[in-house]
C-alpha positions in Angstrom: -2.4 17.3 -0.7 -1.0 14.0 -1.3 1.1 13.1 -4.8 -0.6 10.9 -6.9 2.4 10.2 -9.4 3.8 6.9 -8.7 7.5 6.3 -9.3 7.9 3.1 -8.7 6.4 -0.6 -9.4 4.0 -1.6 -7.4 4.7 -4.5 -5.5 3.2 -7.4 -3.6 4.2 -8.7 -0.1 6.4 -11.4 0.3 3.9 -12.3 2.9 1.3 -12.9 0.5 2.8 -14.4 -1.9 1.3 -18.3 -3.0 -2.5 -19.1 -2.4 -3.2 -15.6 -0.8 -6.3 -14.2 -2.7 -6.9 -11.3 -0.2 -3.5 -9.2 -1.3 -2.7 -5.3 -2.3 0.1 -3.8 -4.0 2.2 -0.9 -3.3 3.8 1.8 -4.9 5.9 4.9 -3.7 4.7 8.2 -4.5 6.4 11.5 -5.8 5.8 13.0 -2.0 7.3 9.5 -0.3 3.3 8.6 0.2 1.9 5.5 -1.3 -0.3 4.1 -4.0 -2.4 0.8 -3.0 -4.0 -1.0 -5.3 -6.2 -5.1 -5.2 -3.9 -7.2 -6.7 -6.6 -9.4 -8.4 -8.2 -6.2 -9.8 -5.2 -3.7 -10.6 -7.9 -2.0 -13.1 -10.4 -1.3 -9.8 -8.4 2.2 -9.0 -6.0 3.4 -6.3 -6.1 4.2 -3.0 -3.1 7.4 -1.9 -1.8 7.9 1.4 0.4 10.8 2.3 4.2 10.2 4.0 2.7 11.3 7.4 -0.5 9.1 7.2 1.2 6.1 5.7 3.9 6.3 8.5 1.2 6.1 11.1 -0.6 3.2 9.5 3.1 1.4 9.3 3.4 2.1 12.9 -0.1 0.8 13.8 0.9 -2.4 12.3 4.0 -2.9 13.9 2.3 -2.1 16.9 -0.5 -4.5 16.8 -3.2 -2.0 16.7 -5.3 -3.7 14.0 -5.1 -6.9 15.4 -4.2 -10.4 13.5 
C-alpha cells in the first residue's frame, strides 16, 4: 500500500518554472513515495506513487522512454 501522508512541501520544477502552464508539483511521502498534484489546480486531488513505482518512472525519464 502506498503512504498517503505527505511530509514535505510540494514543489515545482525548476524546469517549469516562467510561462509553463502544463506543470505538477511534488511532494515526498511517509513511505519515500510521492504525492503529485496540477499546479494550476492544487484543489483538483492527488495522485500517490509508491518508492518502487516512482523509482521506475524516474528511471524511465532519464532513460528517454517517454519521449520529448
Amino acid at each position: 500500500m502506498t503512504s498517503q501522508k505527505i511530509v514535505t512541501a510540494f514543489k515545482k520544477s525548476s524546469a517549469s518554472q516562467g510561462g509553463q502552464q502544463e506543470c505538477v508539483e511534488v511532494a515526498h511521502t511517509a513511505d519515500g513515495g510521492r504525492a503529485v498534484r496540477d499546479s494550476k489546480d492544487p484543489a483538483a486531488g492527488l495522485q500517490f506513487y509508491g518508492p518502487d513505482h516512482w523509482a521506475a518512472f524516474i528511471d524511465g525519464v532519464k532513460a528517454g522512454t517517454f519521449g520529448g
